[in-house]
ZAMARGU-4260 file (C-alpha; in steps of 0.2 Angstrom, whole numbers, plus 5000, padded with zeros to 4 digits):
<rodrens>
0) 5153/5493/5353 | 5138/5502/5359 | 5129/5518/5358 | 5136/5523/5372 | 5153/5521/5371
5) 5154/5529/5354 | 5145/5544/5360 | 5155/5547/5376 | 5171/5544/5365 | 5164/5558/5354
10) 5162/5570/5366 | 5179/5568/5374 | 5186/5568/5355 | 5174/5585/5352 | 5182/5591/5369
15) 5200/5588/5367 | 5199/5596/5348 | 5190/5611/5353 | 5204/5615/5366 | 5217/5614/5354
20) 5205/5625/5341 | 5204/5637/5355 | 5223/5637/5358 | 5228/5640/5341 | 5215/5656/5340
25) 5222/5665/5355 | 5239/5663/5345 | 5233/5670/5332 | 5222/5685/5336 | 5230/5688/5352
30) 5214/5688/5363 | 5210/5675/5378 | 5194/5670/5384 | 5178/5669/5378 | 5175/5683/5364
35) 5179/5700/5365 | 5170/5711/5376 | 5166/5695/5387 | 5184/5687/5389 | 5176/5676/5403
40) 5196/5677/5414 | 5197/5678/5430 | 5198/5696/5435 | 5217/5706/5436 | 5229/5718/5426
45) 5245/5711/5417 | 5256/5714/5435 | 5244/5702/5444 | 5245/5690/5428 | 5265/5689/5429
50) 5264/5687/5447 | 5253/5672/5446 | 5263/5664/5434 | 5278/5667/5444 | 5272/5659/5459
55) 5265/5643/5449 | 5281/5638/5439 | 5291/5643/5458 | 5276/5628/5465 | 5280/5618/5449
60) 5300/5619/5451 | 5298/5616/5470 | 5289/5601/5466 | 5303/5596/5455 | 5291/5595/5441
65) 5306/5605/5429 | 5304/5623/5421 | 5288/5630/5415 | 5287/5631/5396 | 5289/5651/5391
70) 5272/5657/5383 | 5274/5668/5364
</rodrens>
C-alpha cells in the first residue's frame, strides 16, 4: 500500500460521500445547486425542466434502459 493509493482512494471516497451529503440536503430544504442566491443550474424555468426530463427518460426508454425513477 502506498501514499498514493491511500490518498487517491480518499478523494474518491470524499467524492462519492459528498454527493450523497448533497443529495439528501436538496431533499431536505428543497433547494438545488450551489447555495441560495447562487444555485449554480443550468439556466431555465420549471416548463424547460419538465421538458428536459421528458426527452431524457423518452432517450433512456428508447435505449431500452427501463423507466426513469420518479423524483419526490
Amino acid at each position: 500500500m502506498t501514499l498514493h493509493k491511500i490518498l487517491v482512494h480518499m478523494i474518491a471516497e470524499t467524492d462519492r460521500h459528498a454527493g450523497q451529503a448533497d443529495i439528501v440536503r436538496e431533499l431536505i430544504d428543497g433547494a438545488a445547486g450551489l447555495r441560495n442566491g447562487n444555485d449554480n443550474m443550468a439556466p431555465g424555468d420549471q416548463a424547460w425542466w419538465e421538458s428536459y426530463r421528458s426527452r431524457l427518460e423518452r432517450a433512456a426508454l428508447d435505449a431500452g434502459q427501463g423507466p426513469v425513477l420518479e423524483a419526490g
